[in-house]
C-alpha positions as CSV (number, residue, x, y, z in Angstrom):
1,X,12.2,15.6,-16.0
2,X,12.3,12.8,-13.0
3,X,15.3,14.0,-10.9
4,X,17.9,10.7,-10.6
5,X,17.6,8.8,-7.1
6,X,20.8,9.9,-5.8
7,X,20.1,13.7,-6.6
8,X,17.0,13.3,-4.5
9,X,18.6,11.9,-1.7
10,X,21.3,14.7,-1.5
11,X,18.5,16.9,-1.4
12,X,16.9,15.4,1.2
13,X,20.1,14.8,3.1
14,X,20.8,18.8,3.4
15,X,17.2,19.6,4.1
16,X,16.8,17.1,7.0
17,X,19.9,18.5,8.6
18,X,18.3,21.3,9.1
19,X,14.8,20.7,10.1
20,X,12.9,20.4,13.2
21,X,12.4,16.8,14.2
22,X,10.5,15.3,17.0
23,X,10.2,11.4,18.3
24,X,7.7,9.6,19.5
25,X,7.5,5.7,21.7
26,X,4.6,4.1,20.0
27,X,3.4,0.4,22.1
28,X,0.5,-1.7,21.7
29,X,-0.7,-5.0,22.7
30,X,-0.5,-7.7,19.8
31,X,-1.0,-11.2,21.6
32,X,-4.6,-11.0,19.7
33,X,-2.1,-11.9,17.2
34,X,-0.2,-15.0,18.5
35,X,-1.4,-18.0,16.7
36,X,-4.4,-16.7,14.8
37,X,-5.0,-18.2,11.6
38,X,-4.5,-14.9,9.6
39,X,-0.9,-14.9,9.9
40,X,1.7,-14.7,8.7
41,X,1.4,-10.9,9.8
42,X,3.4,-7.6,8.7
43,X,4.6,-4.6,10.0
44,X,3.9,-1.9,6.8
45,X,4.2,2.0,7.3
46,X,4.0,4.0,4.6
47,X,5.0,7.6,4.1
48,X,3.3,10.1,1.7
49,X,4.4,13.6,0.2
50,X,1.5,16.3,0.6
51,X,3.0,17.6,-2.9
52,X,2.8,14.1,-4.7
53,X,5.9,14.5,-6.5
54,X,8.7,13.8,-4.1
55,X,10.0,16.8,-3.2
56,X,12.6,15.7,-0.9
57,X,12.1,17.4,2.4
58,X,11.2,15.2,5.1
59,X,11.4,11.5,6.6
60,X,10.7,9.3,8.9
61,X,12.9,6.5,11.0
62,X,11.8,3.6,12.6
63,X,14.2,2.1,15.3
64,X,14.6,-0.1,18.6
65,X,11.5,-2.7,17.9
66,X,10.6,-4.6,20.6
67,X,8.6,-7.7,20.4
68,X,7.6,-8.7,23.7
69,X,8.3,-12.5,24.6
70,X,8.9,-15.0,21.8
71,X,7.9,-12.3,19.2
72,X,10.7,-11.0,16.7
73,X,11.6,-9.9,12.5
74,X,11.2,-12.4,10.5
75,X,12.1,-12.6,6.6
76,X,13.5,-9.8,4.3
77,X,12.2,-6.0,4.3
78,X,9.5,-4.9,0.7
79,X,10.1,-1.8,0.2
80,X,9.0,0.6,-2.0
81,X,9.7,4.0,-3.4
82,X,11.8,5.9,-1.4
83,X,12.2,3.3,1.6
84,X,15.6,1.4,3.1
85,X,16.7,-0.6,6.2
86,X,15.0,-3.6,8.1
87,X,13.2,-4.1,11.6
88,X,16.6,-5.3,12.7
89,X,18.1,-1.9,12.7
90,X,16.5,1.3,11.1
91,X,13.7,1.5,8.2
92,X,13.9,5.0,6.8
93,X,10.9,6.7,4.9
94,X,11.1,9.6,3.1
95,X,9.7,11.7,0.9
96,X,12.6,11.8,-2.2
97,X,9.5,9.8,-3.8
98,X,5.7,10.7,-3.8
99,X,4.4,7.4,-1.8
100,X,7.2,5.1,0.3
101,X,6.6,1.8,1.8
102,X,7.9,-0.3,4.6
103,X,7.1,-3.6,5.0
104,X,8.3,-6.7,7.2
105,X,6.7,-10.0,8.2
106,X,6.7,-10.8,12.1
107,X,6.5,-13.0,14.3
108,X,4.1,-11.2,17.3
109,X,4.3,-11.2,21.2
110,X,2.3,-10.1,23.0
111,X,3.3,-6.4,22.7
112,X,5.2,-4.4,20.1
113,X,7.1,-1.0,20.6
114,X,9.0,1.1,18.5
115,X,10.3,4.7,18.4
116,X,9.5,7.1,15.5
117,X,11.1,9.8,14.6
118,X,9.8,12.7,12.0
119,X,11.2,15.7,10.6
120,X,8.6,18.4,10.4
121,X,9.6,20.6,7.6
122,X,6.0,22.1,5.7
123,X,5.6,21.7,2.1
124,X,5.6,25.0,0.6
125,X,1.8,24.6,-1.1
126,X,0.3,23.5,2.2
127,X,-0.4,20.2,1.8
128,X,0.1,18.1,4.7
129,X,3.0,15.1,4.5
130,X,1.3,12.0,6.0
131,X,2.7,8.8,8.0
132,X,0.4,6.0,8.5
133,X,1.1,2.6,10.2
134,X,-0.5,-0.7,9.6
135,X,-0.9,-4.3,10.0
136,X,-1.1,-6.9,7.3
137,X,-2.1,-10.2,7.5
138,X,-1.0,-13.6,5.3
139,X,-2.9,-12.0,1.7
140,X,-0.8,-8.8,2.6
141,X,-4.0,-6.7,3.1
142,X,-4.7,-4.7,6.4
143,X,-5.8,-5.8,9.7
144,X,-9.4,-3.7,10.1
145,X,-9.6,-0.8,12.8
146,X,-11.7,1.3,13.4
147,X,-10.7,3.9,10.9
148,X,-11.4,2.0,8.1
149,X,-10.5,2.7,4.2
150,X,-8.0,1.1,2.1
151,X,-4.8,1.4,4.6
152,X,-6.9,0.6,7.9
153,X,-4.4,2.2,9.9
154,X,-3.6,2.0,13.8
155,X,-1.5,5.4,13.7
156,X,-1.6,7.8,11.7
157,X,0.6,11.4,11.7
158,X,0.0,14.3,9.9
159,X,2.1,16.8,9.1
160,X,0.6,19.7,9.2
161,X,1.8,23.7,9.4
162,X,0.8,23.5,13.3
163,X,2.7,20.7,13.6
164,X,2.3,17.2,13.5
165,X,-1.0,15.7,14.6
166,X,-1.3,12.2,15.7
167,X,-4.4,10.2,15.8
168,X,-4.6,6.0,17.1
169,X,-7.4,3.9,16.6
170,X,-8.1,0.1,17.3
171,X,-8.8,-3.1,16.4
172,X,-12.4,-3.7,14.3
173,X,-14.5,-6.1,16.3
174,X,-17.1,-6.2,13.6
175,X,-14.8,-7.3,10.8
176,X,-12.9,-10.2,10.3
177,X,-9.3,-9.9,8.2
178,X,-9.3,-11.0,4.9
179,X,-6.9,-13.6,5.3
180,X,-9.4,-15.5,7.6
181,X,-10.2,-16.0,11.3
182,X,-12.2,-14.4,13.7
183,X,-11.9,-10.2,14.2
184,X,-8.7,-9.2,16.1
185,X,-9.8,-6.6,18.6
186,X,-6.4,-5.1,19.4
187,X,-6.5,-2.0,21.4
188,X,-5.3,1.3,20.1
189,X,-1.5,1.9,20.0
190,X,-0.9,4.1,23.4
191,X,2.0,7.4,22.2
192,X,4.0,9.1,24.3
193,X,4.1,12.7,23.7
194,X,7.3,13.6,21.5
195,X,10.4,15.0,22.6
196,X,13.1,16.5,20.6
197,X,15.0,14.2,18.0
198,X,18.7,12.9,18.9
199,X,21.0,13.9,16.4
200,X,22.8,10.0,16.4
201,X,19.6,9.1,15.2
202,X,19.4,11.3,12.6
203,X,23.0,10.4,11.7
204,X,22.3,7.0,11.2
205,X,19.4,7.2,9.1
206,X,21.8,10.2,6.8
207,X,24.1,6.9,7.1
208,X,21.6,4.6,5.5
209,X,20.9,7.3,2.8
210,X,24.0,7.8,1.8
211,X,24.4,3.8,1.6
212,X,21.7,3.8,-0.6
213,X,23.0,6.5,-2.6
214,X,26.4,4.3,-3.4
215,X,24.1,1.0,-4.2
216,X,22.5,3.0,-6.6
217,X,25.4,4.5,-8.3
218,X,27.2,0.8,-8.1
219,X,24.1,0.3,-10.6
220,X,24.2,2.8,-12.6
221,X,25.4,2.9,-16.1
């Protein structure tokens, strides 16, 4: 049986108070962006549970998002699965459900940073959690890079027993977006090496949770 939302955030709540976290300052140049015809564009990061059932031990937060000049949030955050908060503030991930999604339109400058923070609990069976950072343009599908696939991701984290490994790859000159327009050849996002997690931000994401956990009960029969 499905375990109810708020159970699954409790869970995760304890878990994550106790887990080893680590953040990362992730910047990349996005005036390739700035008036192409694909827009409008989107911020989407999605986070996926090695276990595929939402076992509730890890997350990710996404905070302090810089635009660079004239660039900013625009519109109201999709989210899906296990997903809350807005590029205004703090978008938490987690893995209370199997697959979460972030997603925000934007309005580029010509650079974007943004600070990510992970916990790094391991799954039990072994199999890897997994964060993954995109672009979307105007028919919501990924920018290219050079990695290719369904999610063609710039960044890319797994959470592995070793520790997490992070991997970055660029803009694809060879393909145009779907959206139309002529390839955006953006280089790969530059990360600084992480450093250990600051509990305030770890308490305002917990904050956010437990938020979530009221709306839900509000709705609740």
């Amino acid at each position: 049986m499905r375990k109810p939302v708020f159970t699954t955030l409790f869970l995760l709540s304890a878990s994550i108070a106790a887990a080893d976290q680590v953040t990362y300052n992730i910047r990349m140049g996005t005036n390739p962006l700035v008036g192409h015809p694909a827009a409008p564009f989107y911020l989407a990061f999605e986070y996926a549970g090695g276990q595929g059932t939402g076992n509730a031990n890890n997350l990710a937060i996404l905070s302090d998002f810089q635009f660079g000049l004239s660039g900013g949030p625009s519109g109201s955050p999709l989210l899906f699965g296990s997903a809350f908060g807005d590029l205004t503030s703090e978008g938490v991930l987690t893995d209370a459900a199997p697959q979460s999604i972030f997603a925000q339109s934007f309005n580029p400058g010509d650079w974007l940073s943004f600070n990510l923070l992970l916990s790094t609990n391991s799954d039990p069976d072994g199999v890897s959690d997994g964060f993954v950072f995109s672009i979307l343009d105007g028919s919501f599908t990924p920018i290219p890079s050079t990695q290719g696939g369904m999610l063609n991701p710039f960044l890319t984290v797994d959470l592995g027993v070793d520790g997490p490994v992070v991997q970055t790859f660029p803009g694809e000159l060879d393909r145009s977006p779907a959206a139309g327009g002529p390839p955006i050849g953006m280089a790969a996002p530059v990360v600084d090496a992480p450093e250990p997690a600051g509990l305030a931000l770890l308490g305002g994401a917990l904050v956010l949770i437990g938020a979530a956990r009221k709306s839900w009960l509000k709705r609740a029969p």
